[in-house]
C-alpha positions in Angstrom: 18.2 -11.3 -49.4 21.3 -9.5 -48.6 19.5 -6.6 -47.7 17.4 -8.4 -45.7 20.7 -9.8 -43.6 22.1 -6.1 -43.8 19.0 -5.1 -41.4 19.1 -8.1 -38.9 22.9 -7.2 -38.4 22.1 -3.3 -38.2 19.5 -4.2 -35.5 21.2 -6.4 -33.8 24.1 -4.1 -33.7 21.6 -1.3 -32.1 20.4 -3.5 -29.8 24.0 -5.1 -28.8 24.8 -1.3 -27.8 21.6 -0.5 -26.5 21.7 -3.6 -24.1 25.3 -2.5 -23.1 24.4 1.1 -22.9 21.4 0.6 -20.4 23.3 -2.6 -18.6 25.3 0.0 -16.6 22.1 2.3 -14.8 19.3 -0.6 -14.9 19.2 -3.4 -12.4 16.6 -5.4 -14.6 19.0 -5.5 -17.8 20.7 -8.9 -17.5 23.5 -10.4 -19.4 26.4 -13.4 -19.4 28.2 -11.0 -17.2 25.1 -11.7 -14.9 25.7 -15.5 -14.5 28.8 -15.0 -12.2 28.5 -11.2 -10.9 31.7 -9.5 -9.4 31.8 -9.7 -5.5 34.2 -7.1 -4.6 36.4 -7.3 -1.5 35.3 -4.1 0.2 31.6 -4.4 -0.2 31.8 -7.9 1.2 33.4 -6.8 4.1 30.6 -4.4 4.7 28.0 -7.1 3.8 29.2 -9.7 6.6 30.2 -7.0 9.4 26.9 -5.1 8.6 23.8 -7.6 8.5 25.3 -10.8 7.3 23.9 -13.8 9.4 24.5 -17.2 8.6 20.7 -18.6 10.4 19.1 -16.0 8.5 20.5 -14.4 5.5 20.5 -10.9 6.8 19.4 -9.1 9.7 19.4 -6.2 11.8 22.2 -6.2 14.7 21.6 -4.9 18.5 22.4 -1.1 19.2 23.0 -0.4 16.1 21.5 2.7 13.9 20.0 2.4 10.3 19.2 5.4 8.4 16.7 5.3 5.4 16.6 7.9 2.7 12.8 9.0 1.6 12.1 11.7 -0.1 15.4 13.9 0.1 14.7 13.5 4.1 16.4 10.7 6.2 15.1 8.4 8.6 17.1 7.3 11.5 16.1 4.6 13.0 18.0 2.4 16.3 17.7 -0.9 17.2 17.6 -1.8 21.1 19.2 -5.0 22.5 16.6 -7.8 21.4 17.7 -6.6 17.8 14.0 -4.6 17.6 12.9 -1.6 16.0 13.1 1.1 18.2 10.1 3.3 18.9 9.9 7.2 20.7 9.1 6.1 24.0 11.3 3.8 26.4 10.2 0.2 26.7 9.9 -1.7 29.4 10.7 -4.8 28.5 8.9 -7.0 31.7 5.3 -5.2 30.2 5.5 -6.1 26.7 2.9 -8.9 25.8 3.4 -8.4 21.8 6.0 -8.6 19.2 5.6 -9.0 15.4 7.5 -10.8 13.1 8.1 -10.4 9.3 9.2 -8.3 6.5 9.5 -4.6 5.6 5.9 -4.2 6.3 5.9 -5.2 9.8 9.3 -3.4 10.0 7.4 0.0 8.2 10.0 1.1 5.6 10.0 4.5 4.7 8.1 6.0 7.7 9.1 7.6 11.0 9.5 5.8 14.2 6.0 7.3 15.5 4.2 6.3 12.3 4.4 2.1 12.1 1.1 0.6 12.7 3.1 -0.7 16.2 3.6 2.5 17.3 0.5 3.5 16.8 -1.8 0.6 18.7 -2.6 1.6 21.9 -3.3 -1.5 23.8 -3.6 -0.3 27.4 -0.2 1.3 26.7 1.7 -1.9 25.9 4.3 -2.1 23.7 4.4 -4.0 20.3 8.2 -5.0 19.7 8.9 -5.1 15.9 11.1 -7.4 14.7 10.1 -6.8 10.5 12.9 -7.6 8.0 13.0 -6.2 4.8 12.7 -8.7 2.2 12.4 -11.6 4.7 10.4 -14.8 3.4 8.0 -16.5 5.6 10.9 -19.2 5.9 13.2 -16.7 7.3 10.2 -14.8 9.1 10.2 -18.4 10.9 13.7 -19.2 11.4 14.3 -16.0 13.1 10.9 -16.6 15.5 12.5 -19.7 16.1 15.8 -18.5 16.7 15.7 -15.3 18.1 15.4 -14.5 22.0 12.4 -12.1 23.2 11.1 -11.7 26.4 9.5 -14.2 28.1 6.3 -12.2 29.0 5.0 -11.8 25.5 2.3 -14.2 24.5 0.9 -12.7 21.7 2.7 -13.1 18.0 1.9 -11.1 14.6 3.5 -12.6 11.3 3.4 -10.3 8.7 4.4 -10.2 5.0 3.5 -9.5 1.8 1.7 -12.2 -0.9 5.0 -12.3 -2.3 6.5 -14.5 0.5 6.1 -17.0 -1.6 8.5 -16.2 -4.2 11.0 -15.4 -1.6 10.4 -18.7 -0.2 11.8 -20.6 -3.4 14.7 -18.8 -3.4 18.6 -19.0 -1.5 19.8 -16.7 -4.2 17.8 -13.8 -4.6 19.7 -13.0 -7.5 17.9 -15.4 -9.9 14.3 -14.1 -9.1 15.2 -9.6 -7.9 18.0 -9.5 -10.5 21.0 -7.7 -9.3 20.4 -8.7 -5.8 23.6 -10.4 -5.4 23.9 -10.6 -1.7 20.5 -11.7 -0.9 21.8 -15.3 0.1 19.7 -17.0 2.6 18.6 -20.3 3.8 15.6 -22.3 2.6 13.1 -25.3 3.0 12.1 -28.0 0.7 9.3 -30.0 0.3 10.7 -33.7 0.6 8.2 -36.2 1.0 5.7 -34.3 2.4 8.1 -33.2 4.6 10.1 -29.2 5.4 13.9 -29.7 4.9 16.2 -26.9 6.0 18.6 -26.1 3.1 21.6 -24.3 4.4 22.5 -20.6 3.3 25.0 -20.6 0.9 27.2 -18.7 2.2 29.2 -19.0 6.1 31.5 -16.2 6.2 33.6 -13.8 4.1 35.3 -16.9 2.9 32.4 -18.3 1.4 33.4 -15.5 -1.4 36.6 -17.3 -2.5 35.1 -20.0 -4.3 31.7 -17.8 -5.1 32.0 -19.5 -9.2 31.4 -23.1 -7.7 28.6 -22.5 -5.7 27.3 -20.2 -8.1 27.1 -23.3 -10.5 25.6 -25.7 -8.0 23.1 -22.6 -7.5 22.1 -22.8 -11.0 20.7 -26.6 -11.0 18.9 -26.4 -7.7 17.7 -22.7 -8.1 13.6 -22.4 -9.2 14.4 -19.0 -10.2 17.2 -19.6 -12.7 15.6 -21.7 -14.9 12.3 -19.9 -14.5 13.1 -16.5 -14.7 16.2 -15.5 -14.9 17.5 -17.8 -18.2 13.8 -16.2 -19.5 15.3 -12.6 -19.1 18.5 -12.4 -19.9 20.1 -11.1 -23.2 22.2 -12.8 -25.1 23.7 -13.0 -28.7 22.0 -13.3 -30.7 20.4 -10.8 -29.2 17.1 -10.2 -31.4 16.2 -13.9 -30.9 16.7 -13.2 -26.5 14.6 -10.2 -27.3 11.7 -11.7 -29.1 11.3 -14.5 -26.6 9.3 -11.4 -24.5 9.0 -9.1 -27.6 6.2 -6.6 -25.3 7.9 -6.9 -22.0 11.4 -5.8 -23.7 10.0 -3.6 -25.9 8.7 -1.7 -23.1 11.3 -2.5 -20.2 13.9 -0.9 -22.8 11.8 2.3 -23.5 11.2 2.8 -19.7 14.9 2.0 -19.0 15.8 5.2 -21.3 13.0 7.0 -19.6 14.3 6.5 -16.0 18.0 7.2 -17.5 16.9 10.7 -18.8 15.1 11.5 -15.9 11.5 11.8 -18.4 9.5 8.9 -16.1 11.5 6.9 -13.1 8.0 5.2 -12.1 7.3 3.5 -15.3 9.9 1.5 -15.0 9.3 0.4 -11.1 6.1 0.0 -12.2 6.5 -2.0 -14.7 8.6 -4.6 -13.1 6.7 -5.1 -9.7 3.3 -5.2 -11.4 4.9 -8.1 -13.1 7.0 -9.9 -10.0 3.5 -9.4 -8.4 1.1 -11.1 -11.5 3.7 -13.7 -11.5 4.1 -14.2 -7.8 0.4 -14.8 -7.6 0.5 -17.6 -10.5 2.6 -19.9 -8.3 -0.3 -19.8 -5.4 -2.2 -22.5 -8.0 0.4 -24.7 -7.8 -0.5 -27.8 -5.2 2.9 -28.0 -4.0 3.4 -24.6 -3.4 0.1 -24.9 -1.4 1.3 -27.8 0.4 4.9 -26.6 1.2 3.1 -22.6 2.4 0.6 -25.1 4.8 2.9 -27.0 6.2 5.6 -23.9 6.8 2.1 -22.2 8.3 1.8 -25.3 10.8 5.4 -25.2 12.0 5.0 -21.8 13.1 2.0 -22.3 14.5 3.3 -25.8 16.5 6.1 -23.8 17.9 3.9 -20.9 19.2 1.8 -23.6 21.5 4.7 -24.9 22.3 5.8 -21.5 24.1 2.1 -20.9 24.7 2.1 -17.9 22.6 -0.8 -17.1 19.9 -0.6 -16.6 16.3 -2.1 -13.9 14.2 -1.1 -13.8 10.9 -1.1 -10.6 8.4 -1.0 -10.9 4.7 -0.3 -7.3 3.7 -1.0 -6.9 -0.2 0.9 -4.1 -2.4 -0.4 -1.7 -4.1 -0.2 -3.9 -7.3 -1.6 -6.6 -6.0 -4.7 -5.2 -5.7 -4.8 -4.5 -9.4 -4.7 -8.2 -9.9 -7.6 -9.9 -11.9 -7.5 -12.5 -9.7 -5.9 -12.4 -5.7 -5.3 -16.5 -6.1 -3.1 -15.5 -2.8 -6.3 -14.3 -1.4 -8.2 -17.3 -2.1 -5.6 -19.1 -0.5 -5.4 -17.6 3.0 -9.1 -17.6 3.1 -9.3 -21.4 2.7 -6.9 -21.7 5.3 -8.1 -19.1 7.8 -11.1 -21.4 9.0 -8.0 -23.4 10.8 -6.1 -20.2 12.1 -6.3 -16.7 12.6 -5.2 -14.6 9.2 -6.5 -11.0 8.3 -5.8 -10.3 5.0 -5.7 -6.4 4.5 -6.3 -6.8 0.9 -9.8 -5.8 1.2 -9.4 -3.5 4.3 -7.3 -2.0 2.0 -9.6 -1.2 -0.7 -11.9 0.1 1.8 -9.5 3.5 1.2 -8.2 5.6 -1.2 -5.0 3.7 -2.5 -2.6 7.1 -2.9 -3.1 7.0 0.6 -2.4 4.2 1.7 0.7 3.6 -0.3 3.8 5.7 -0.3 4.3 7.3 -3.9 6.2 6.5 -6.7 9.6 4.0 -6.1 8.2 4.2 -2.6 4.6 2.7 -3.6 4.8 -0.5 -3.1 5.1 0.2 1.2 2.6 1.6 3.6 2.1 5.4 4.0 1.8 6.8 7.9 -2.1 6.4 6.5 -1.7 3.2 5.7 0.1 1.6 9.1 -3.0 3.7 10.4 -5.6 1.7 8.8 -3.4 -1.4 10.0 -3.2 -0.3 13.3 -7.6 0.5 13.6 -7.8 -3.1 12.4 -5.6 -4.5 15.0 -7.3 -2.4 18.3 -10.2 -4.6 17.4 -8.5 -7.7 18.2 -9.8 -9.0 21.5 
């Protein structure tokens, strides 16, 4: 018996300074310090002045440059004065008949201004103006379509975003669902009676930050995420019982952890967690509601595109672990619903090819590779 109680307190000992040990490096290892993170003053300067926007959650600004780091090589990239991704060429704004909306895969992360799958369509030489957000959620992707000023020529619209959209949807604190993503505020709808209702973002301005402990707690009861993911995770004392509620996933997101912190095997542990946002993500597509609140967030975009004449093409654009899903419940979805609209799904365009090709490598992988926005951009030319 006692030696029995000497072990549990030797373990849990081992794994109290494990926890705290890996805590520091790895994003995914949450504790009680995680409930109420520490916003400090100087980085929330830089969030507000940077891409802070109250409609939105984040965006990019006019003018501005962004540069991206890939592969020991950055990527500059400029933004011209709709707030869009800037290409090699000069645009002529009174030509352009196209602009695409969504998240890092209609932006193109990770590649060179040339290389999006805008850049290269060739549509008797017109100009696709790309709008992508990283991280955006369709809600966002239609808040800023509904927001956001273009030119008035273009008639043609491209949503794009990844399957999980839909995680990113139930969320206006990223936090809870992409732990250690403590700035990822943003707006959101509800369903309400059959019926879209615009919850507010959290946070106005850099005051917002002041009080960040009160709306942190009215985060926690109306937050899907806290409750369904994030209470799930986190470790707490006693810390073999929080362990044991996911005895493989620890076992192995520990091991990895070490791995990436020694430098032996950063992708395992990448791996490991998107392979397992995505399995997860794709679970909530069987939910009816979830179905009900993605159609009727479908049908206000495409209401609001007749409404300024302008046709919709959608774009589900799968990651790379997506496809090793058993079952693509997301596909399944937007196939039911593409006898009413126009979606492609890439996901089996996509399989079509060689997916180290497609996909940028390792940390990068989940994105397209110049390859990739190729394929996406062969698919589109055949668009009449």
């Amino acid at each position: 018996m006692i030696f029995s109680l000497v072990l549990i307190l030797l373990l849990e000992l081992i794994l109290f300074f494990l926890i705290s040990a890996l805590k520091k490096k790895i994003p995914w290892i949450i504790t009680n310090k995680d409930e109420y993170p520490n916003f400090k003053l100087k980085k929330n300067k830089n969030f507000i002045s940077n891409t802070f926007n109250e409609d939105l959650g984040w965006d990019w600004k006019a003018f501005k440059t962004h540069q991206e780091n890939f592969l020991d090589k950055k990527i500059n990239i400029n933004f011209g004065k709709y707030g869009e991704r800037l290409g090699l060429n000069k645009i002529k704004y009174n030509k352009i008949k196209y602009a695409s909306f969504g998240d890092s895969f209609v932006f193109c992360r990770f590649v060179k201004n040339q290389y999006t799958w805008q850049e290269q369509i060739d549509k008797n030489n017109t100009k696709i103006m790309n709008f992508g957000v990283g991280n955006y959620g369709l809600d966002q992707i239609y808040l800023k379509y509904k927001k956001h000023k273009i030119p008035k020529n273009i008639k043609n619209i491209f949503i794009g975003f990844v399957p999980e959209t839909l995680s990113r949807c139930l969320c206006s604190w990223k936090h809870y669902h992409e732990f250690n993503n403590i700035y990822g505020f943003k707006p959101k709808f509800l369903l309400i009676k059959n019926n879209l209702k615009l919850v507010r973002n959290p946070i106005k301005n850099i005051y917002s930050f002041e009080d960040m402990d009160k709306r942190i707690k009215r985060l926690k009861k109306q937050e899907y995420f806290y409750k369904n993911k994030f209470i799930k995770h986190k470790f707490y004392f006693p810390y073999l019982y929080t362990f044991f509620k996911n005895p493989i996933f620890n076992t192995k997101l520990i091991f990895f952890s070490a791995y990436k912190l020694l430098n032996s095997n950063n992708d395992k542990l990448h791996d490991l967690i998107i392979k397992k946002n995505c399995r997860e993500n794709d679970n909530l597509f069987l939910d009816n509601k979830n179905k009900t609140f993605l159609k009727k967030l479908i049908n206000q975009i495409i209401k609001l595109g007749k409404q300024r004449k302008q046709k919709i093409i959608f774009l589900i654009f799968p990651q790379k672990y997506d496809l090793e899903l058993k079952n693509n419940n997301y596909s399944n979805f937007f196939l039911n619903f593409n006898k009413q609209i126009k979606i492609i799904d890439f996901t089996q365009v996509f399989k079509k090819y060689d997916l180290n090709k497609i996909y940028l490598p390792g940390k990068y992988g989940g994105h397209l590779s110049n390859f990739g926005n190729l394929i996406v951009a062969k698919t589109l030319k055949k668009l009449n």
